[in-house]
Every structure is written in structure tokens, then in C-alpha cells.
N, C-alpha and C positions, 0 to 999 in steps of 0.2 A: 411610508415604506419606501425603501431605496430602486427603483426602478428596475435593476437589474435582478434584487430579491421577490420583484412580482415578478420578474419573467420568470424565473427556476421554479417560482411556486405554481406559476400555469403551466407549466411543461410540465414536472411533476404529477399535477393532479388528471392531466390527460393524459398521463400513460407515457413513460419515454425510457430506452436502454440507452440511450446517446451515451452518459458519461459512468456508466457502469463498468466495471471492473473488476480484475480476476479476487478481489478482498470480496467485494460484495458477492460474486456468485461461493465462495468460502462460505460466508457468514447465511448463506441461506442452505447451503447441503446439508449440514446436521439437521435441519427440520426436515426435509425432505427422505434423507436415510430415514430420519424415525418414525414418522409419521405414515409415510404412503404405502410401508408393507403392512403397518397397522391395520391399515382404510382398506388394502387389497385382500389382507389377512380375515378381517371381518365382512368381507363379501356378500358371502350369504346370507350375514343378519339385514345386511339394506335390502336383499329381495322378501326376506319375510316383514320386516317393517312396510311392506307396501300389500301387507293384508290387514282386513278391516282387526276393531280393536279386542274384539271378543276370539277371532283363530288368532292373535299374537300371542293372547296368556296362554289361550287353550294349551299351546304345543310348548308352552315355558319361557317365552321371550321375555326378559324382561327389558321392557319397552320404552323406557323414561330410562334408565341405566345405559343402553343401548345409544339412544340419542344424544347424552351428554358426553358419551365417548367417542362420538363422530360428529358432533358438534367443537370438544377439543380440539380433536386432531384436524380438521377444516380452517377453524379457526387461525389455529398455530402456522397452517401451509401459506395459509392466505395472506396473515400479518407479513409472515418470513417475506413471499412475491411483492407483497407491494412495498415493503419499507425500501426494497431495490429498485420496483420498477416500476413503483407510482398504482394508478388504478388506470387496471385496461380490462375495461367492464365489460366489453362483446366477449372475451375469451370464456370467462364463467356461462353466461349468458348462452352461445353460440355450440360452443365444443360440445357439450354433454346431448345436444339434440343430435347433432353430425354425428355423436359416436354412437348412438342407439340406433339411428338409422341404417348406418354399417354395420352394426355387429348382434342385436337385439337389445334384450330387456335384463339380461343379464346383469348383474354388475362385476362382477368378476373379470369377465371383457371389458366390459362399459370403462371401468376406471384406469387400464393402462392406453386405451384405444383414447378415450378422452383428452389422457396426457396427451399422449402424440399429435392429437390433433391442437390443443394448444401450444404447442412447442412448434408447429408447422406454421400455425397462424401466428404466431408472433415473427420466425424467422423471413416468412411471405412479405409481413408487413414492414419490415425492420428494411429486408430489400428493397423494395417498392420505393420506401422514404429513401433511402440511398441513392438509388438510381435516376427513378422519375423526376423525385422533385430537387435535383443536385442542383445546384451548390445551397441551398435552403435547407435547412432542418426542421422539419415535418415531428412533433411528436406520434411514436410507433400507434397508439392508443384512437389517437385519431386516423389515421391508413387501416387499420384493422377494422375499426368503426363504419368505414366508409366503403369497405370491402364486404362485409358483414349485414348491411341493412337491408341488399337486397333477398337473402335470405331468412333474415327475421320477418321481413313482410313476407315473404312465403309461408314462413309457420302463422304467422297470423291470419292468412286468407285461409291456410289450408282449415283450422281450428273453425272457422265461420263455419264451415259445410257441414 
């Protein structure tokens, strides 16, 4: 492999906006219009999908149907973010704990509080590489990672108790 083509494919896979571009943020908006009023739209079915299996039929859920249409539209958001922006795996990971912490259990909040907080941790991180470690380029994925772990071990010590 040509040296240069394993560098972009490590960058890449750790997560990086470095060379991203007003085509690429285009080419990811149509999933994002379609998909996230979707997921915002169907709110309520993710809070009842977090009751056991026997009150989901009870009230009419239907519950395999439900999941394969937020398993889509998840899917579709996620392919659209990384095919731009590589895999930056603490946003998934990290944001949805922060936005429950803030705002409850809801998901109707949970999921634009969420966004927000992933779109803050990316621009954070995006600075950070910019700034701190100038004239170097730092992929985003890793700053955010590094930003991010001491928080994960907090949910994990906390989960012990």
C-alpha cells in the first residue's frame, strides 16, 4: 500500500473533518432532513420500547416493526456521518449519557439535546486539534476520545456502586 494511502486510511478511521467540505456536508443533509424528524417524530415509541415485553403488546406496540424503523433511520444517519467524517466513536458513546443527565429520560428531549451535545463535542474537539496541537494535525476523533475518557470512567465507577 502506498504510504500516503495508509496515512488518509488512519486518519480516516480515527475520526477526522480536516478535509471535509461544503459537497460533503451537502451530501450528508438529505439524510439528516429525513431521517432525524423521523426519530424525533417517533419519540414516544422509544419511551415505550423501554417497557418490559408483555406492557408493549398490552398497549398495541408493535415492537419488532418499531425497531426496524429506528434501526433504519439510525443506521442511514450514521452511514451518511461517517462516510464524511470517518468513525468518531466517543460521540455515540458519550453524548446520549450527557443528554440524559441534562434533560431526563425522555427521548423527545434526549434526542435534540443529544444532537447538540454531539455537534459541541466535535466543534470542541475540532478546536483543541487546531489550536493546541498547531502546526500538527491531530485527528478530531482522537481529541474528542482523549477529552471523553475521563468521563466514561466516571460512568463506569459510578455503574459499580
Amino acid at each position: 500500500m502506498d504510504p500516503q494511502d495508509f496515512e488518509m486510511a488512519t486518519v480516516w478511521l480515527s475520526g477526522s473533518i480536516y478535509s471535509t467540505t461544503w459537497i460533503h456536508i451537502l451530501a450528508v443533509l438529505p439524510w439528516i432532513i429525513i431521517l432525524t424528524p423521523i426519530i424525533w417524530w417517533k419519540s414516544h415509541r422509544l419511551n415505550l420500547l423501554n417497557l418490559d415485553e408483555v406492557s408493549a403488546i398490552g398497549i398495541g406496540l408493535k415492537k419488532d416493526r418499531e425497531k426496524m424503523i429506528f434501526l433504519l433511520c439510525c443506521v442511514g444517519l450514521v452511514s451518511a456521518c461517517v462516510s464524511v467524517a470517518g468513525s468518531v466513536g466517543f460521540i455515540g458513546l458519550i453524548a446520549p449519557h450527557m443528554a440524559r443527565r441534562l434533560v431526563g429520560i425522555h427521548y423527545k428531549y434526549v434526542i435534540p439535546v443529544c444532537g447538540a451535545i454531539g455537534m459541541l463535542m466535535v466543534l470542541v474537539g475540532d478546536f483543541i486539534e487546531k489550536t493546541i496541537f498547531a502546526p500538527a494535525e491531530l485527528p478530531v476523533g482522537i481529541v474528542i476520545s482523549v477529552i471523553d475518557v475521563p468521563y466514561f470512567v466516571y460512568l463506569l465507577f459510578k455503574k459499580r456502586k
